[in-house]
N, C-alpha and C positions, 0 to 999 in steps of 0.2 A: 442532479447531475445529468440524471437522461436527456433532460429538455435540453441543457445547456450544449452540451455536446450534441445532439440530433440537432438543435439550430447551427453550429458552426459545421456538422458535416457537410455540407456543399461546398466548402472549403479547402484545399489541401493541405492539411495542418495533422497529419500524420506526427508528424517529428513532434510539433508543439504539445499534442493529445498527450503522446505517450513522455514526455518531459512532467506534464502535469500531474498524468496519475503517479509518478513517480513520487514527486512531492507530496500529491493526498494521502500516500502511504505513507511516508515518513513523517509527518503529523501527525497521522493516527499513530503511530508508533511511540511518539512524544507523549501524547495525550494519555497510553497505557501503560508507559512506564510512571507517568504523573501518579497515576490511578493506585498503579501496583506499588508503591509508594517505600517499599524496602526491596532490595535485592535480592533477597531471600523466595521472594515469590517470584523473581523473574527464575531464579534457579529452580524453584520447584516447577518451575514450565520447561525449561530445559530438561531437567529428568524425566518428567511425564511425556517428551519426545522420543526421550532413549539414551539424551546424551549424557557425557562419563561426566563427572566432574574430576576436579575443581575447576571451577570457573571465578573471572575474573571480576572483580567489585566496581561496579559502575556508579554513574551519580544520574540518580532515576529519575530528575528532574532536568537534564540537559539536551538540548535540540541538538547537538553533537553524537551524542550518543545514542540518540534513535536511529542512527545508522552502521550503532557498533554490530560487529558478528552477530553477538549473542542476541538485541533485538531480533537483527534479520531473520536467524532461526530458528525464534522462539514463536515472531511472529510471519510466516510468511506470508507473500503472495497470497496466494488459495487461500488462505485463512481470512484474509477480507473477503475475496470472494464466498466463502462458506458463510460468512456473517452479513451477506446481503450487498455488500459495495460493487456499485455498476462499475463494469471495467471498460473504460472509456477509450484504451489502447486499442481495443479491437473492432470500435467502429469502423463502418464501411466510410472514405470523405472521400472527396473529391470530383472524377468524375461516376467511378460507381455510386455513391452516395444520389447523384443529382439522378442516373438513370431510374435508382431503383423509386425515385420520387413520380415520375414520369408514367410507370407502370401503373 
């Protein structure tokens, strides 16, 4: 994802960047709820957060629902970033991107 994104920064694709990592998250989302494969273990991720139950019974295999609440907050943001995934929202494009090539 580094490459890919460092070759389109010379680009102004700000708005595209961060639509994208948008979706690379909610994929991975999809993928661990595939993973965690009962609901039962997304709720033991929600208390291991802190949150109160009871919580609401999802279907662990639907692209829908990796963008229910409960993924969201079981999986954040920061939590891919803590697991390694480059965060592509925050590259420099356009023309800071093309200066700092220059330098």
């Amino acid at each position: 994802m580094r490459g890919f994104v460092n070759y389109f920064s010379i680009a102004n694709c700000k708005r595209e960047l961060k639509a994208l990592a948008g979706w690379i998250r909610r994929r991975l989302r999809a993928i661990q709820l595939r993973l965690w494969k009962k609901p039962s273990r997304l709720h033991r991720r929600l208390k291991q957060l802190g949150k109160k139950p009871p919580f609401k019974f999802i279907k662990m295999n639907s692209w829908r629902n990796s963008l229910s609440p409960l993924s969201c907050v079981s999986m954040p943001n920061q939590w891919f970033e803590e697991l390694g995934l480059y965060p592509i929202e925050k590259v420099n494009t356009g023309w800071l991107a093309l200066s700092a090539f220059r330098k």
